[in-house]
N, C-alpha and C positions, 0 to 999 in steps of 0.2 A: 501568626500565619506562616508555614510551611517556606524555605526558598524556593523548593521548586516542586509545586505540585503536582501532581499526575492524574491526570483527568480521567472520570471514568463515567461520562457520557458516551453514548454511542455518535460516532460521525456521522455527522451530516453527507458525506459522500465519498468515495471513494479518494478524491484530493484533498479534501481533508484528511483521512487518514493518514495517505502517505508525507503529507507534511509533518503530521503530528511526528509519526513514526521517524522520518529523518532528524529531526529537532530531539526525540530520545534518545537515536543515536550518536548523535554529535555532542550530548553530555555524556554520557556513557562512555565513549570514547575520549573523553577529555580528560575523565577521571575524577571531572568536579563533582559527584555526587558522594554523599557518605552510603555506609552499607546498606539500610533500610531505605534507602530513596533507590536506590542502585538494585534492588530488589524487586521494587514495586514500578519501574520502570519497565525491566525485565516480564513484569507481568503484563504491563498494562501494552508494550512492544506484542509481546505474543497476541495479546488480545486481536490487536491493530491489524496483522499478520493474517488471523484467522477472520476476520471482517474483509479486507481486501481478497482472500482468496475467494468467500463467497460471491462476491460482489464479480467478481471474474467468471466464474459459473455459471453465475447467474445468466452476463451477458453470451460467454461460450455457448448456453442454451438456447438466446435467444435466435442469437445469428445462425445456428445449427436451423431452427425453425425459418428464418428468412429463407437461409438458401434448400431449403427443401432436403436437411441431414447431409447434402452432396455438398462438404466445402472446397474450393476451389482454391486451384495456387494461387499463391500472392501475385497480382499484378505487376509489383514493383521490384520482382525480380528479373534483372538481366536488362531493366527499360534504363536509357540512358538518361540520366535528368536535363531540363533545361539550361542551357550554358555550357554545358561540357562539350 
């Protein structure tokens, strides 16, 4: 069996990916992977990549629908937080 597999189910949710995805990165950057892992990482990171963007779309659409296409400034702009 493989040391470090690279999974190629589709996530279960958008924080799974990004887990996944940080967890590629942090071997990839460590440098522990040989060439052919380092590769297939590289693919399976893009994959990850391209799943989170949809899933952001996704919900960008949705919320475009809640708020009737008119989105509104962010609230939390210039609001002083509590305790400050």
């Amino acid at each position: 069996m493989p040391k470090n597999p690279i999974s190629e189910k589709q996530p279960a949710s958008f924080e799974e990916a990004m887990d996944e995805l940080e967890q590629l990165v942090a071997q990839m950057e460590a440098g522990s992977l040989p060439l052919e892992a380092s590769v297939a990482a590289y693919q399976r990171g893009s994959a990850l990549v391209k799943f989170c963007g949809a899933q952001l779309d996704r919900v960008d659409a949705q919320v475009k629908v809640l708020e009737g296409e008119m989105l509104k400034p962010f609230a939390g702009e210039g609001v002083v937080e509590a305790g400050e």
